[in-house]
N, C-alpha and C positions, 0 to 999 in steps of 0.2 A: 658248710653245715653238715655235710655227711660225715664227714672227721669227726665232729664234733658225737655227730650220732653213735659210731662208732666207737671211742672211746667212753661215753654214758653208757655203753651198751657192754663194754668189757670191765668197766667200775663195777657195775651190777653184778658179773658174775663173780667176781674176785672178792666183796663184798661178799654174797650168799657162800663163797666157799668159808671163807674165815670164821662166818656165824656159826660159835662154840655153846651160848644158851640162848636160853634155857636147856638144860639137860631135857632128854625124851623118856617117857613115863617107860616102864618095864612093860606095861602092858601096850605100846607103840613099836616099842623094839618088836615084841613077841608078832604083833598083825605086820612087822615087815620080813622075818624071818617068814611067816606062813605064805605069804605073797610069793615072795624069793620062790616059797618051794614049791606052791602052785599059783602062777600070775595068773589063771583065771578066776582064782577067788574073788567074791566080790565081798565088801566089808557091808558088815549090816551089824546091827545091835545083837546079832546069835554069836556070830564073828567075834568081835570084841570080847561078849561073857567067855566063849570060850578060851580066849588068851588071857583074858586076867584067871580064870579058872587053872591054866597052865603058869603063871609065873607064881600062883600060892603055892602051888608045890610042894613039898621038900626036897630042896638037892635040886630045886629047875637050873637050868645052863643054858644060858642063850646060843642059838645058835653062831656057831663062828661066821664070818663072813658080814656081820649083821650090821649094817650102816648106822652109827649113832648121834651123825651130826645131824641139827635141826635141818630142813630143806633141802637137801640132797636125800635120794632114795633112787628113783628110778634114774635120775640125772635130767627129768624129760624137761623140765623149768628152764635150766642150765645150755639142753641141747638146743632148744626152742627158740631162747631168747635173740630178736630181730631187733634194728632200729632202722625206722624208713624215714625220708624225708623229703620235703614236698615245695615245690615251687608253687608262689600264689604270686 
C-alpha cells in the first residue's frame, strides 16, 4: 500500500507540472513578479489594484524570471506534497 501511495503521490506532482491552462491573467503574473521581489508582501485588494494599475501601462514588461504555469509559483504544493498510510 505504501507503493501504492507513493506513486499517487508522484502522479500528482507530474500531473500539476504539465498543467498548461488556463493561461494566468497579466494581472497574476504581475502579484507574482511583486512577491518574487518582496515575499513579504501580503495580497490584499490594494495589492491586486495596484498590479492591474501596472500591467495598463504603456510599454509594461513583465518581469523576467516570472513563473507562468498555472500552480507552480512558490513550488510550496509540489515541495509539500506527502502520502501516509495506515494499518487498521
Amino acid at each position: 500500500m505504501d507503493g501504492l501511495g507513493e506513486r499517487a503521490q508522484e502522479d500528482v506532482k507530474e500531473t500539476i507540472n504539465q498543467i498548461t491552462s488556463p493561461p494566468l491573467s497579466p494581472i497574476t503574473l504581475e502579484l507574482r513578479a511583486m512577491k518574487h521581489k518582496n515575499p513579504a508582501l501580503k495580497i490584499t485588494g490594494a495589492t491586486v489594484g495596484e498590479a492591474a494599475a501596472r500591467v495598463r501601462q504603456p510599454g509594461y514588461q513583465l518581469a523576467s524570471g516570472t513563473s507562468d504555469k498555472p500552480l507552480i509559483d512558490s513550488k510550496l504544493m509540489i515541495t509539500t506534497l506527502t502520502h501516509t498510510t495506515e494499518t487498521k
